[in-house]
mmCIF entry with sequence, helices, sheets and N, C-alpha, C, O atoms, coordinates in Angstrom:
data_MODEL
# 
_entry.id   MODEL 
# 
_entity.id                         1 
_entity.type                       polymer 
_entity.pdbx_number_of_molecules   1 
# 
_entity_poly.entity_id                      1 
_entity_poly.type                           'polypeptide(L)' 
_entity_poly.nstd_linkage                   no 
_entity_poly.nstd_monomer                   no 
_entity_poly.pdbx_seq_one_letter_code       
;(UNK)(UNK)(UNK)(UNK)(UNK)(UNK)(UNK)(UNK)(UNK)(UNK)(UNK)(UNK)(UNK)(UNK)(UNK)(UNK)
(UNK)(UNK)(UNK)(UNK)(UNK)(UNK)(UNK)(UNK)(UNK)(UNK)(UNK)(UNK)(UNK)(UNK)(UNK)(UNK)
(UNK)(UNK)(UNK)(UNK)(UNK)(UNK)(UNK)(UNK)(UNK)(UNK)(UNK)(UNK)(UNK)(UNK)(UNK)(UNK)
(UNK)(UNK)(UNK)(UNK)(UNK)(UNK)
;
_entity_poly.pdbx_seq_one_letter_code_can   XXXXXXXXXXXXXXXXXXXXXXXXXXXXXXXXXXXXXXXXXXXXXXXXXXXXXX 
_entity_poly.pdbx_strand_id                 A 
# 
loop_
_entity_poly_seq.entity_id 
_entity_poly_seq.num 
_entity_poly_seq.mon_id 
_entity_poly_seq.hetero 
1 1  UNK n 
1 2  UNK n 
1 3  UNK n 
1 4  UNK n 
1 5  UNK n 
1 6  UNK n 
1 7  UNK n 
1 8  UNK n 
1 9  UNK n 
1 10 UNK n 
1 11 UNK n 
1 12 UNK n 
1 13 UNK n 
1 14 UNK n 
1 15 UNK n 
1 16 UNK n 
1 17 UNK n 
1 18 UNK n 
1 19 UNK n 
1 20 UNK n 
1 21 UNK n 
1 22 UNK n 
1 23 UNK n 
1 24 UNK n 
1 25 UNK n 
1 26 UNK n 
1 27 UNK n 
1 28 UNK n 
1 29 UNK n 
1 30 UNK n 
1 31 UNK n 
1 32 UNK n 
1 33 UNK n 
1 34 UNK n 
1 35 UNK n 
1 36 UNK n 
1 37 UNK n 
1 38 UNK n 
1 39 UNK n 
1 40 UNK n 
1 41 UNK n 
1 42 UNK n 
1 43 UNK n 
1 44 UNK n 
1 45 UNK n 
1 46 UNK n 
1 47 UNK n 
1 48 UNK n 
1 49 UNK n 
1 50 UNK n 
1 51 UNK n 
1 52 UNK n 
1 53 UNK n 
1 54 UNK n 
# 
_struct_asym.id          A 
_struct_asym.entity_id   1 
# 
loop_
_struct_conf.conf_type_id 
_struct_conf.id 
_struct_conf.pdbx_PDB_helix_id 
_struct_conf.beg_label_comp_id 
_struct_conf.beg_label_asym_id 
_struct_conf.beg_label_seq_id 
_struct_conf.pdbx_beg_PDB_ins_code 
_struct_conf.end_label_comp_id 
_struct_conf.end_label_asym_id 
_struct_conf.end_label_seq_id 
_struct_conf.pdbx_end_PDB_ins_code 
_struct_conf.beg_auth_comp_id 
_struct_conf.beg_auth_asym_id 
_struct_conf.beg_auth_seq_id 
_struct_conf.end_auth_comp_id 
_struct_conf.end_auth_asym_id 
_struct_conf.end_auth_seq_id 
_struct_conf.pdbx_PDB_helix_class 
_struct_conf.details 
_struct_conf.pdbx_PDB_helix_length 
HELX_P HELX_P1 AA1 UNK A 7  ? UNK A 11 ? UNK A 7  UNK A 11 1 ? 5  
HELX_P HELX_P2 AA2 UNK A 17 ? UNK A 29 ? UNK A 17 UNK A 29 1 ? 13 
HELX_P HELX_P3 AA3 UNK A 36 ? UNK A 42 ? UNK A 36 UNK A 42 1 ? 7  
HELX_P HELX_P4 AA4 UNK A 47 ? UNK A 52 ? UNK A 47 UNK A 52 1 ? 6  
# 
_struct_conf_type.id          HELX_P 
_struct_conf_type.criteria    ? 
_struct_conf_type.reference   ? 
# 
loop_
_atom_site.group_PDB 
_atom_site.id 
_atom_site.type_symbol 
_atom_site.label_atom_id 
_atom_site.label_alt_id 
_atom_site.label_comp_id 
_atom_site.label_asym_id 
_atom_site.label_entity_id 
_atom_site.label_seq_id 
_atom_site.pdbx_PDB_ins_code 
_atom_site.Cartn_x 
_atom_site.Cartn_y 
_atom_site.Cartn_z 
_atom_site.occupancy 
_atom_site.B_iso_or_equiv 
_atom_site.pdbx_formal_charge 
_atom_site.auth_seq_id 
_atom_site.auth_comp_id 
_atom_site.auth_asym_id 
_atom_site.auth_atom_id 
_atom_site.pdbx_PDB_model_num 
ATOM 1   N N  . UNK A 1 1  ? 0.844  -1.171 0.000  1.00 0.00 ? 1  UNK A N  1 
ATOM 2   C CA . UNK A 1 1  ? 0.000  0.000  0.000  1.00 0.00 ? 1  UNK A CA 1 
ATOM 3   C C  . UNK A 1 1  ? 0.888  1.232  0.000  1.00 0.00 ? 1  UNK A C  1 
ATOM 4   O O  . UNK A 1 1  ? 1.904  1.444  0.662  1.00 0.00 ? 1  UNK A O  1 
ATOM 5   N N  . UNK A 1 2  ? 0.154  2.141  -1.066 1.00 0.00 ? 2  UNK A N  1 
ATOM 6   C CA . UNK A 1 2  ? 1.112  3.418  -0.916 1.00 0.00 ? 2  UNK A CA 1 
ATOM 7   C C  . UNK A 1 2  ? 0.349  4.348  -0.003 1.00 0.00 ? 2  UNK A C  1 
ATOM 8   O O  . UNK A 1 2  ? -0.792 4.139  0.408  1.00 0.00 ? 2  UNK A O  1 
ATOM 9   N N  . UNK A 1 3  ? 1.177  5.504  0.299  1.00 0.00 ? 3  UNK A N  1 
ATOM 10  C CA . UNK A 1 3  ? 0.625  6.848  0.520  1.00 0.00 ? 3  UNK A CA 1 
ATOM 11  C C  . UNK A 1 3  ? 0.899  7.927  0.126  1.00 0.00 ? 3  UNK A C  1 
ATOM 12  O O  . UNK A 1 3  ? 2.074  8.281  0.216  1.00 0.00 ? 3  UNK A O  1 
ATOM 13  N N  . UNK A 1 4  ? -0.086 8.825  -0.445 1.00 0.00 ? 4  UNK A N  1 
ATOM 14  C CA . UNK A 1 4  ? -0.190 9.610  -1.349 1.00 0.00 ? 4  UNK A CA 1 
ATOM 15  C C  . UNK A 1 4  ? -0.428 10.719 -0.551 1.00 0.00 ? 4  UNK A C  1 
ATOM 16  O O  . UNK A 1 4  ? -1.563 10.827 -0.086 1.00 0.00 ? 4  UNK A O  1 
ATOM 17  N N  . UNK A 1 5  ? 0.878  12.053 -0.145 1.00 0.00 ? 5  UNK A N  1 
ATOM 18  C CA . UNK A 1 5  ? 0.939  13.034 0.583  1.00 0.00 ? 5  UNK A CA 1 
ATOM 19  C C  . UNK A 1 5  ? 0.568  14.153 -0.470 1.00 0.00 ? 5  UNK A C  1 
ATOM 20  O O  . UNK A 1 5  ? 1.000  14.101 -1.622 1.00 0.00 ? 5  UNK A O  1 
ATOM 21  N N  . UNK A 1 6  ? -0.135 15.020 -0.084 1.00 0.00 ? 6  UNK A N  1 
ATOM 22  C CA . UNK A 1 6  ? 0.094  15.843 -1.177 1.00 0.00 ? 6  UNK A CA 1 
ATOM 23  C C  . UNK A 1 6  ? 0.991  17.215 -1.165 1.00 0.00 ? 6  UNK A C  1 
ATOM 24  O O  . UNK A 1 6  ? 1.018  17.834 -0.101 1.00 0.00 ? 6  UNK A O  1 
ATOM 25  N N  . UNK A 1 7  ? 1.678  17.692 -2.207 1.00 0.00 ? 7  UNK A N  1 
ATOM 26  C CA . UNK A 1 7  ? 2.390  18.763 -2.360 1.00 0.00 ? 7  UNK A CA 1 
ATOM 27  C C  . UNK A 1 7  ? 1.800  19.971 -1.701 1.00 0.00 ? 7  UNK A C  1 
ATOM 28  O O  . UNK A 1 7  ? 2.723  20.785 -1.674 1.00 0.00 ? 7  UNK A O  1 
ATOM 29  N N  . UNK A 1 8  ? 0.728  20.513 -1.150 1.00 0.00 ? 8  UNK A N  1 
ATOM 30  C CA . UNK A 1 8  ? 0.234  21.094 -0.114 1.00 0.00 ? 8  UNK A CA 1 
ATOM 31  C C  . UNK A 1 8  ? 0.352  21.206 0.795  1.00 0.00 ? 8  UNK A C  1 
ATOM 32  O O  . UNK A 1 8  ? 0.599  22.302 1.299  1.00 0.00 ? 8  UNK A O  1 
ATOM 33  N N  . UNK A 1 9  ? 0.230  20.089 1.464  1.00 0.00 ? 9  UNK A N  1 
ATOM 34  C CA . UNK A 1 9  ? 0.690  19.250 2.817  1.00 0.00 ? 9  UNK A CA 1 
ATOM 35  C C  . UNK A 1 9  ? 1.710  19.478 3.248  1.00 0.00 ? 9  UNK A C  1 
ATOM 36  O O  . UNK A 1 9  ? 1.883  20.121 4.283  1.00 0.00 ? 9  UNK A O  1 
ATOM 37  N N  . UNK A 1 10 ? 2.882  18.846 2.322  1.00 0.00 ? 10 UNK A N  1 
ATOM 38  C CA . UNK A 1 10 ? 4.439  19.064 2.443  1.00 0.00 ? 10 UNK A CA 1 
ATOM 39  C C  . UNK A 1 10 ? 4.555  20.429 2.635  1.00 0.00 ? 10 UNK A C  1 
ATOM 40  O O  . UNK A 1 10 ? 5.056  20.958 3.627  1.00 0.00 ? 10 UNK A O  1 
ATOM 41  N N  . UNK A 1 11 ? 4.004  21.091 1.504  1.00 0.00 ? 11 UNK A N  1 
ATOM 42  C CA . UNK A 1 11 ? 4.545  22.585 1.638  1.00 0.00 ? 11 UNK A CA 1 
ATOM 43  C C  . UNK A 1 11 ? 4.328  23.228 3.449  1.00 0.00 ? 11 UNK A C  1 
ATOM 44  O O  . UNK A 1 11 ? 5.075  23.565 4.368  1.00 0.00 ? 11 UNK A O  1 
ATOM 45  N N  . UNK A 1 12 ? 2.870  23.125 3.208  1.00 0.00 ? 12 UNK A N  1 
ATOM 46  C CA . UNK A 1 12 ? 2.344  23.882 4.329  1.00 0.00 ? 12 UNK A CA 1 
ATOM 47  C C  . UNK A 1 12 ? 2.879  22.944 5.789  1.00 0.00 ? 12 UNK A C  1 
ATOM 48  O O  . UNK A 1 12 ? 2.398  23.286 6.869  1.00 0.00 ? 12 UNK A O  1 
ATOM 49  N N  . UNK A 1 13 ? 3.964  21.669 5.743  1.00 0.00 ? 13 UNK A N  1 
ATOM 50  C CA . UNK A 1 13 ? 4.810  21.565 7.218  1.00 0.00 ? 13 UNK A CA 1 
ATOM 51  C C  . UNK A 1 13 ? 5.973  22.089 7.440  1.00 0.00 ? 13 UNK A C  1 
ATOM 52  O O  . UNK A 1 13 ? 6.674  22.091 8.451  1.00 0.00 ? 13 UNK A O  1 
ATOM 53  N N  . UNK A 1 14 ? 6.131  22.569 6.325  1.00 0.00 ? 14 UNK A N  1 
ATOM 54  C CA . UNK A 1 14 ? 7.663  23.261 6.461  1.00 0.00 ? 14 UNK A CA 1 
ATOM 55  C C  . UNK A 1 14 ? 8.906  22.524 6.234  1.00 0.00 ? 14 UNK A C  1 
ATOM 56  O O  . UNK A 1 14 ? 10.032 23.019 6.177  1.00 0.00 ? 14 UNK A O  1 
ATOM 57  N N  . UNK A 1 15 ? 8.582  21.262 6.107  1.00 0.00 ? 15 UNK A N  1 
ATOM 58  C CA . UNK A 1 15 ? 9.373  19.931 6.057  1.00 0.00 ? 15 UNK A CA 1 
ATOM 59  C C  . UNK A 1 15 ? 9.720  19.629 4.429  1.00 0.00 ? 15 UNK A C  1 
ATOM 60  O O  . UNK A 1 15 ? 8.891  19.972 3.586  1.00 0.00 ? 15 UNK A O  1 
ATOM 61  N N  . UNK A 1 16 ? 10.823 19.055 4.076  1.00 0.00 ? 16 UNK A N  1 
ATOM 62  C CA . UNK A 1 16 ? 11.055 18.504 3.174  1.00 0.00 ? 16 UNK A CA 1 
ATOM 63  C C  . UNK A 1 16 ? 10.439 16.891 2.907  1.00 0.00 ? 16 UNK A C  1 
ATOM 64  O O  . UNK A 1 16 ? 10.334 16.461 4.056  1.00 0.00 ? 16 UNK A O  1 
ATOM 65  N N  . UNK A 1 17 ? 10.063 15.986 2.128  1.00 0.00 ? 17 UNK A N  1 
ATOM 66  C CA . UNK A 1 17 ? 9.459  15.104 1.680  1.00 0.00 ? 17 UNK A CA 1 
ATOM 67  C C  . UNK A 1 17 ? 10.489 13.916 2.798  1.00 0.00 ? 17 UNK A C  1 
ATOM 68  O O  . UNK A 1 17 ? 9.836  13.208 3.565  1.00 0.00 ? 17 UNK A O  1 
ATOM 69  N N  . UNK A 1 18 ? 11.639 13.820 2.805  1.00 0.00 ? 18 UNK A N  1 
ATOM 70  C CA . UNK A 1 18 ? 12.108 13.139 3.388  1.00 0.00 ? 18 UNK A CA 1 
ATOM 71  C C  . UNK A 1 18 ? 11.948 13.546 4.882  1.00 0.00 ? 18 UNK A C  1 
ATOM 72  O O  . UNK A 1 18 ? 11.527 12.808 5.773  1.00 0.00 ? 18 UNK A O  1 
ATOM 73  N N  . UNK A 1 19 ? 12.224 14.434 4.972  1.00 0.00 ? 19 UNK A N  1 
ATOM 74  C CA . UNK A 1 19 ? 11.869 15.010 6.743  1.00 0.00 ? 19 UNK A CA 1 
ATOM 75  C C  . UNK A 1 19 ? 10.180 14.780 7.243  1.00 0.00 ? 19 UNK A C  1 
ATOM 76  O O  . UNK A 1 19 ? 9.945  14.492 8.417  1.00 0.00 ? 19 UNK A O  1 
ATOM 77  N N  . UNK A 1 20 ? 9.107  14.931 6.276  1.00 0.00 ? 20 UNK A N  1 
ATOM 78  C CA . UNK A 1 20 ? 7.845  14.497 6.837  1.00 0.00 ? 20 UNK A CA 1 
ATOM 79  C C  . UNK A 1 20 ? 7.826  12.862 7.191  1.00 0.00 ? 20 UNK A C  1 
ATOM 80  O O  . UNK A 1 20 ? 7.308  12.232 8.114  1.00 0.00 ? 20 UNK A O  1 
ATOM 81  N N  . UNK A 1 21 ? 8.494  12.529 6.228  1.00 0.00 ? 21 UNK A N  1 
ATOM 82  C CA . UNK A 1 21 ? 8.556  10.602 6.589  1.00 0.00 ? 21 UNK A CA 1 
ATOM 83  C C  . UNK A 1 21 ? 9.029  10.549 7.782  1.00 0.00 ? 21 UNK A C  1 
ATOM 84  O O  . UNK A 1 21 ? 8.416  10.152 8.773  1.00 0.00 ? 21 UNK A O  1 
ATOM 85  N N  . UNK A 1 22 ? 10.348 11.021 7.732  1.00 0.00 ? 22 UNK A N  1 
ATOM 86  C CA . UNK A 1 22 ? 11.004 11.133 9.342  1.00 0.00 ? 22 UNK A CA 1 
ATOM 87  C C  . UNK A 1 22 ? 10.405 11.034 10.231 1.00 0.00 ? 22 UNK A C  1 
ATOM 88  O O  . UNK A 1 22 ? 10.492 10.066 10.987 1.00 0.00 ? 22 UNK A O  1 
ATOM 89  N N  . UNK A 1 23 ? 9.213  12.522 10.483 1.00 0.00 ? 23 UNK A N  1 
ATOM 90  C CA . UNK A 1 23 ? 8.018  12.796 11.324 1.00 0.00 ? 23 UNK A CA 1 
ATOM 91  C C  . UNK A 1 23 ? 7.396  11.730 11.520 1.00 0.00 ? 23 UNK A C  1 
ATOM 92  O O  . UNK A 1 23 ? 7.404  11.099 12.577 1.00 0.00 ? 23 UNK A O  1 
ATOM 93  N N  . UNK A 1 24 ? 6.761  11.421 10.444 1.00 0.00 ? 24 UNK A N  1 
ATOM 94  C CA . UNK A 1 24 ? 5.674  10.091 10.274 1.00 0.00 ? 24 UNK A CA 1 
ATOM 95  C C  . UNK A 1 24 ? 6.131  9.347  11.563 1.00 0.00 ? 24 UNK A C  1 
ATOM 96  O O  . UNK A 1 24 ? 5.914  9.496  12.766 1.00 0.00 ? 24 UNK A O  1 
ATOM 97  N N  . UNK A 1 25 ? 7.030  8.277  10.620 1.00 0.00 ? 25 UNK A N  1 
ATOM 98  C CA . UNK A 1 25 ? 7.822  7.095  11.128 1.00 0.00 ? 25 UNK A CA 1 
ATOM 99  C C  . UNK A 1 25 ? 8.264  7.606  13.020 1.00 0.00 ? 25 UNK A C  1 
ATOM 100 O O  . UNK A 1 25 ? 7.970  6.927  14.004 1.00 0.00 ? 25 UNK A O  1 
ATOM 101 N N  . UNK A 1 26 ? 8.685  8.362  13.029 1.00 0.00 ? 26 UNK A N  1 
ATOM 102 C CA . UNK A 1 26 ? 8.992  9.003  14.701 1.00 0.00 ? 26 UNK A CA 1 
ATOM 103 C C  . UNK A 1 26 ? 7.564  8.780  15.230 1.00 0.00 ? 26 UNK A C  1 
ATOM 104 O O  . UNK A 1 26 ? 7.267  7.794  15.904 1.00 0.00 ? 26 UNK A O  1 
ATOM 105 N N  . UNK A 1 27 ? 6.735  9.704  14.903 1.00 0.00 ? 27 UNK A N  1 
ATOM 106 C CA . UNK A 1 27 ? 5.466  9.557  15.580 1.00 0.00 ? 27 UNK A CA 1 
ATOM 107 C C  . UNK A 1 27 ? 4.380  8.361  16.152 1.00 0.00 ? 27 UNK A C  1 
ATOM 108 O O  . UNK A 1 27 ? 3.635  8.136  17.107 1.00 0.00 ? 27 UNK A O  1 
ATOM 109 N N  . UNK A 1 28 ? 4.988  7.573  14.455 1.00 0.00 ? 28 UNK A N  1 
ATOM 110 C CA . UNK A 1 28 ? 4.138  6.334  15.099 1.00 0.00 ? 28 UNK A CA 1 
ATOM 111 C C  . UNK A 1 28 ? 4.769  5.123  16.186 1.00 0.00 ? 28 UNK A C  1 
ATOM 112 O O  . UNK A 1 28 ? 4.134  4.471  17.015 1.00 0.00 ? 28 UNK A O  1 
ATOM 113 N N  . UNK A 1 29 ? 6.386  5.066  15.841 1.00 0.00 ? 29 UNK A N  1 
ATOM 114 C CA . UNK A 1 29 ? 7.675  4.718  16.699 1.00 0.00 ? 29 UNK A CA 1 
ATOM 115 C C  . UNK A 1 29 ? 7.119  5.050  18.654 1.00 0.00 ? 29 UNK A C  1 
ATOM 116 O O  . UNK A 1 29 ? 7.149  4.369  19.679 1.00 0.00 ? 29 UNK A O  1 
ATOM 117 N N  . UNK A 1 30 ? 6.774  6.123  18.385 1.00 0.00 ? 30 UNK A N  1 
ATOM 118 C CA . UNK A 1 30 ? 6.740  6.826  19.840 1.00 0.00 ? 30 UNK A CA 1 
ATOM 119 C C  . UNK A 1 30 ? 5.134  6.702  20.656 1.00 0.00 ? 30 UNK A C  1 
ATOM 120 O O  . UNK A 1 30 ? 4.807  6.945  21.818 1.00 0.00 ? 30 UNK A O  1 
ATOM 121 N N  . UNK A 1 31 ? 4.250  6.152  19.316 1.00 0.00 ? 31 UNK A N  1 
ATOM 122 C CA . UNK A 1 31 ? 2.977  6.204  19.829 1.00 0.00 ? 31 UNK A CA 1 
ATOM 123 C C  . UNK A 1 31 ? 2.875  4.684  20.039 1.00 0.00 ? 31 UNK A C  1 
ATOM 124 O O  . UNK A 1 31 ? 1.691  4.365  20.146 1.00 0.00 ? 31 UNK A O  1 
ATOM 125 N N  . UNK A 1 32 ? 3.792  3.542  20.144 1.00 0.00 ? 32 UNK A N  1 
ATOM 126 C CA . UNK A 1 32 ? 3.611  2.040  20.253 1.00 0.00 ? 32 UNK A CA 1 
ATOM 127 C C  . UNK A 1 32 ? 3.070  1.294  19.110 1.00 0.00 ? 32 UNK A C  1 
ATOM 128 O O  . UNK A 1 32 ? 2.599  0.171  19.285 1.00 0.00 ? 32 UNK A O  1 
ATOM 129 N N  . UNK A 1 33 ? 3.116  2.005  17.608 1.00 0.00 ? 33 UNK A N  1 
ATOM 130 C CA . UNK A 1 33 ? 2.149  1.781  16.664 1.00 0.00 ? 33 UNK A CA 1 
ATOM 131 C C  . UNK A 1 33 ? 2.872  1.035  15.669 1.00 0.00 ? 33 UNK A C  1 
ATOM 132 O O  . UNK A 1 33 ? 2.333  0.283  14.857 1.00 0.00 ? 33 UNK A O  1 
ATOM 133 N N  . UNK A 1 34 ? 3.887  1.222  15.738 1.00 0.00 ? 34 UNK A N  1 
ATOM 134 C CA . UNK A 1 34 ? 5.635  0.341  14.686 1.00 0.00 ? 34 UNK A CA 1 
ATOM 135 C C  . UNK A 1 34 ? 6.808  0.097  15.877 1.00 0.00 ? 34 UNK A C  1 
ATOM 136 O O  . UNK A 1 34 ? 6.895  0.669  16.964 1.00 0.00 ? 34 UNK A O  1 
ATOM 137 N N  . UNK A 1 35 ? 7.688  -0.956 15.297 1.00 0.00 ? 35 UNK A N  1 
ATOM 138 C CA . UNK A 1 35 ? 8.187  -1.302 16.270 1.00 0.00 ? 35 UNK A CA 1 
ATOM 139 C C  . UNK A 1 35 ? 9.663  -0.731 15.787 1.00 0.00 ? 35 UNK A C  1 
ATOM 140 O O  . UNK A 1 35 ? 9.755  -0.133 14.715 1.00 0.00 ? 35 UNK A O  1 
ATOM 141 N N  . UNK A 1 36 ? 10.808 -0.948 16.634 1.00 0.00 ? 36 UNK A N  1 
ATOM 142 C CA . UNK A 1 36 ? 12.044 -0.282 16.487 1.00 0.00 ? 36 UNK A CA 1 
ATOM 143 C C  . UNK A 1 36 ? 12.638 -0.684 15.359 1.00 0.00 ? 36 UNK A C  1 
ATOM 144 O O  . UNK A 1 36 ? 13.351 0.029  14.653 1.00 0.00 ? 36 UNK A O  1 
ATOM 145 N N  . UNK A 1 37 ? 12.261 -2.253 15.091 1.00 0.00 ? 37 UNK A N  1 
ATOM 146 C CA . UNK A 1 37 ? 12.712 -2.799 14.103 1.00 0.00 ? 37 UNK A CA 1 
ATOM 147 C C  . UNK A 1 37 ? 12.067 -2.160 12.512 1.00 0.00 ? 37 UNK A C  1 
ATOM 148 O O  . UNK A 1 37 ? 12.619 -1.868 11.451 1.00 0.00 ? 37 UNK A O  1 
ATOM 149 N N  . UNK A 1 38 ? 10.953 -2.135 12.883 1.00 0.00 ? 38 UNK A N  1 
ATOM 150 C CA . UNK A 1 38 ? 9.943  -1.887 11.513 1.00 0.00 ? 38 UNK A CA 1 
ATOM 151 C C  . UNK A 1 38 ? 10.346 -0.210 11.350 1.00 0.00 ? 38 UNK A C  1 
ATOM 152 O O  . UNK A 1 38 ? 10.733 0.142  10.236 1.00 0.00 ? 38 UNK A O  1 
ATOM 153 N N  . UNK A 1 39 ? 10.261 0.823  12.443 1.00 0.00 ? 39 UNK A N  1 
ATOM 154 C CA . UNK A 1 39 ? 11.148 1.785  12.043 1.00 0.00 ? 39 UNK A CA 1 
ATOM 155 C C  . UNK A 1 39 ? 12.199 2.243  11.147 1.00 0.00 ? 39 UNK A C  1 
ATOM 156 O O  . UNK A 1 39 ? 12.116 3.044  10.216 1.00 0.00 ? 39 UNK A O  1 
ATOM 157 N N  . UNK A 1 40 ? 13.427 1.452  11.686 1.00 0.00 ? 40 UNK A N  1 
ATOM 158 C CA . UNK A 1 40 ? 14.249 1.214  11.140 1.00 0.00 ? 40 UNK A CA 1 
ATOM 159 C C  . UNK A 1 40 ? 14.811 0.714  9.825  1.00 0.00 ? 40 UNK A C  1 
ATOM 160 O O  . UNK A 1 40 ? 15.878 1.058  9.317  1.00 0.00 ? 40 UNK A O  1 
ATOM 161 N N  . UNK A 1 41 ? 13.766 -0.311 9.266  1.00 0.00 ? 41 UNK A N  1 
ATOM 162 C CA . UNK A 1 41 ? 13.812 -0.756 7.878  1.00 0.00 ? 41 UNK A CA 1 
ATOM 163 C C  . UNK A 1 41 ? 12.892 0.270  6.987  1.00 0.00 ? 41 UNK A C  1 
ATOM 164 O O  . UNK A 1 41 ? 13.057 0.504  5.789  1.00 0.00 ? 41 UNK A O  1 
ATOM 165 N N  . UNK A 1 42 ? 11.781 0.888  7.932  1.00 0.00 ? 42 UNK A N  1 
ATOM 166 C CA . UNK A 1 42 ? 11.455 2.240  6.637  1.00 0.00 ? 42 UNK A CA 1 
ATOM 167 C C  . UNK A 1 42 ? 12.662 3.316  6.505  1.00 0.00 ? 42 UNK A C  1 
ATOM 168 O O  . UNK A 1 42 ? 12.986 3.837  5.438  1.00 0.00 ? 42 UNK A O  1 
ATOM 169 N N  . UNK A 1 43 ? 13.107 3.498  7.415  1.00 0.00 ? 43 UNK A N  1 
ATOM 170 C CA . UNK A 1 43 ? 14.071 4.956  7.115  1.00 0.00 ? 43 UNK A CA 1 
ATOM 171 C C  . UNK A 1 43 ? 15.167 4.242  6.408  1.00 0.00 ? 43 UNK A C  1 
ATOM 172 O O  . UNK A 1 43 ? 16.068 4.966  5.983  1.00 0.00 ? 43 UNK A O  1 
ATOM 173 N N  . UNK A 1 44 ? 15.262 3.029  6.209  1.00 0.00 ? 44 UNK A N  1 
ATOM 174 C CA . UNK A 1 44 ? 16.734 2.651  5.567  1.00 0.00 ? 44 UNK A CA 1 
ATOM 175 C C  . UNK A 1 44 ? 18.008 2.222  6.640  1.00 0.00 ? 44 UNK A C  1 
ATOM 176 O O  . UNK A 1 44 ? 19.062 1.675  6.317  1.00 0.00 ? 44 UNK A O  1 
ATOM 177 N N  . UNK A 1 45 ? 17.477 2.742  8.347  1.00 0.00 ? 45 UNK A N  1 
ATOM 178 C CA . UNK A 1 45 ? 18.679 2.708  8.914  1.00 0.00 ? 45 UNK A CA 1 
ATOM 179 C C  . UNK A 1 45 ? 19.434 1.540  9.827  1.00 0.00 ? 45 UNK A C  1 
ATOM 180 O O  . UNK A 1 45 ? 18.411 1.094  10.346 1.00 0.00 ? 45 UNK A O  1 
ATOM 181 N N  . UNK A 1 46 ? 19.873 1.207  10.058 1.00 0.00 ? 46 UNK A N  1 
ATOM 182 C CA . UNK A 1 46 ? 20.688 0.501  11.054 1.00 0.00 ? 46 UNK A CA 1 
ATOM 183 C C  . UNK A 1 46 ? 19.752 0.565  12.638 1.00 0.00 ? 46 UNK A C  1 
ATOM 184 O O  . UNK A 1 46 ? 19.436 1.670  13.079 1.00 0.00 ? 46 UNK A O  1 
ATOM 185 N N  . UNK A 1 47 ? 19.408 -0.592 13.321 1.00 0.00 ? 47 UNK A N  1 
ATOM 186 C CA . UNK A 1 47 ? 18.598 -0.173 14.569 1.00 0.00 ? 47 UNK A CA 1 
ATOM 187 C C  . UNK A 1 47 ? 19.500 0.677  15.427 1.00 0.00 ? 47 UNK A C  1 
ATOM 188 O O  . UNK A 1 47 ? 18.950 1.758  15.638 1.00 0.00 ? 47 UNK A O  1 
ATOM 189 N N  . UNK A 1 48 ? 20.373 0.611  15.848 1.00 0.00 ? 48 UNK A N  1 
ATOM 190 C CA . UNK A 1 48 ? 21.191 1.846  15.814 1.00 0.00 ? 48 UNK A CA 1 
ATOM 191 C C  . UNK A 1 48 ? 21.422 3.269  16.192 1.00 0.00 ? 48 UNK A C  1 
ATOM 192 O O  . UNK A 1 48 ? 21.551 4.034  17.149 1.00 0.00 ? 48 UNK A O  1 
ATOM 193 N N  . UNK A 1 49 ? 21.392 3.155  14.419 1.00 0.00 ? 49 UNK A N  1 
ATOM 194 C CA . UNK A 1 49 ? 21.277 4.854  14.188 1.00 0.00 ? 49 UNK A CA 1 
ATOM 195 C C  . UNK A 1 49 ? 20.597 5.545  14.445 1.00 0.00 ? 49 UNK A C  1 
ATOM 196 O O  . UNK A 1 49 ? 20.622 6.716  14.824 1.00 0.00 ? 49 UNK A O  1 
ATOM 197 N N  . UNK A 1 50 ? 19.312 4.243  14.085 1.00 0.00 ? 50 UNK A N  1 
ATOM 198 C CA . UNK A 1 50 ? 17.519 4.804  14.944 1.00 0.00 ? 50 UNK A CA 1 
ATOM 199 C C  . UNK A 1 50 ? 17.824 5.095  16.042 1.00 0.00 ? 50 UNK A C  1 
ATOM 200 O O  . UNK A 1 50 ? 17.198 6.075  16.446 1.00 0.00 ? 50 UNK A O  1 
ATOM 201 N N  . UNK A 1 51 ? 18.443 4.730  16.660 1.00 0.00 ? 51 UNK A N  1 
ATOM 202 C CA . UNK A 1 51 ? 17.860 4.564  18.515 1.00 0.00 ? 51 UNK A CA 1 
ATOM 203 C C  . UNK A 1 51 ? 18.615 6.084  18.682 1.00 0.00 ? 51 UNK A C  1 
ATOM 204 O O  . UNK A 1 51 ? 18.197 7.014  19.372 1.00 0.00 ? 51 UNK A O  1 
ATOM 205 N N  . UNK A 1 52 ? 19.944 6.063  17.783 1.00 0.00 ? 52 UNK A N  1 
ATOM 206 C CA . UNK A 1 52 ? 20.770 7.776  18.259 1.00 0.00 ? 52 UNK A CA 1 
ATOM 207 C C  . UNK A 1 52 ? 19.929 9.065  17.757 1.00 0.00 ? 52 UNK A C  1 
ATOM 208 O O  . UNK A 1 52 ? 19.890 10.233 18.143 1.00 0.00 ? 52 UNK A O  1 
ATOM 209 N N  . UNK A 1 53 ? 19.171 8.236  16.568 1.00 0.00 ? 53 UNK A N  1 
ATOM 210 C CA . UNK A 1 53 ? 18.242 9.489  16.274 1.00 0.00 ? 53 UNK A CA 1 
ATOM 211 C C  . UNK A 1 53 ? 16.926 9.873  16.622 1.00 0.00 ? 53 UNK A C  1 
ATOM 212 O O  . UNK A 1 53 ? 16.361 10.776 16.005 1.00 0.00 ? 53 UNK A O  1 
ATOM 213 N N  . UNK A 1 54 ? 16.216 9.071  17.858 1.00 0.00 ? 54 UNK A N  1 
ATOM 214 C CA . UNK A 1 54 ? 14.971 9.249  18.714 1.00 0.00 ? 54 UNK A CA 1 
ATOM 215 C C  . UNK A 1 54 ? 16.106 9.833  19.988 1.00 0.00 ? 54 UNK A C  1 
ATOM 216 O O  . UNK A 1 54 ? 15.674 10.186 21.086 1.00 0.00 ? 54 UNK A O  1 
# 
């Protein structure tokens, strides 16, 4: 399944397309909703890097 943000959206967070994912992925990370692991394989990173970057 995709998700379809729109160029509005983006604009009006102030965020770049990669930085709203960031958001995303953090938010749901922090709300018990994805796990550290599943985090981690959306951003691309190392569990890790995740953990230095929460």
């Amino acid at each position: 399944m995709s998700l379809v943000i729109s160029d509005e959206l983006v604009k009006a967070s102030g965020f770049s397309e990669n930085e709203l994912f960031l958001e995303i992925v953090l938010m749901l990370f922090q709300q018990d909703k994805i796990s550290l692991g599943k985090a981690s394989e959306l951003l691309g990173l190392h569990r890790m890097q995740f953990q230095n970057l929460c």
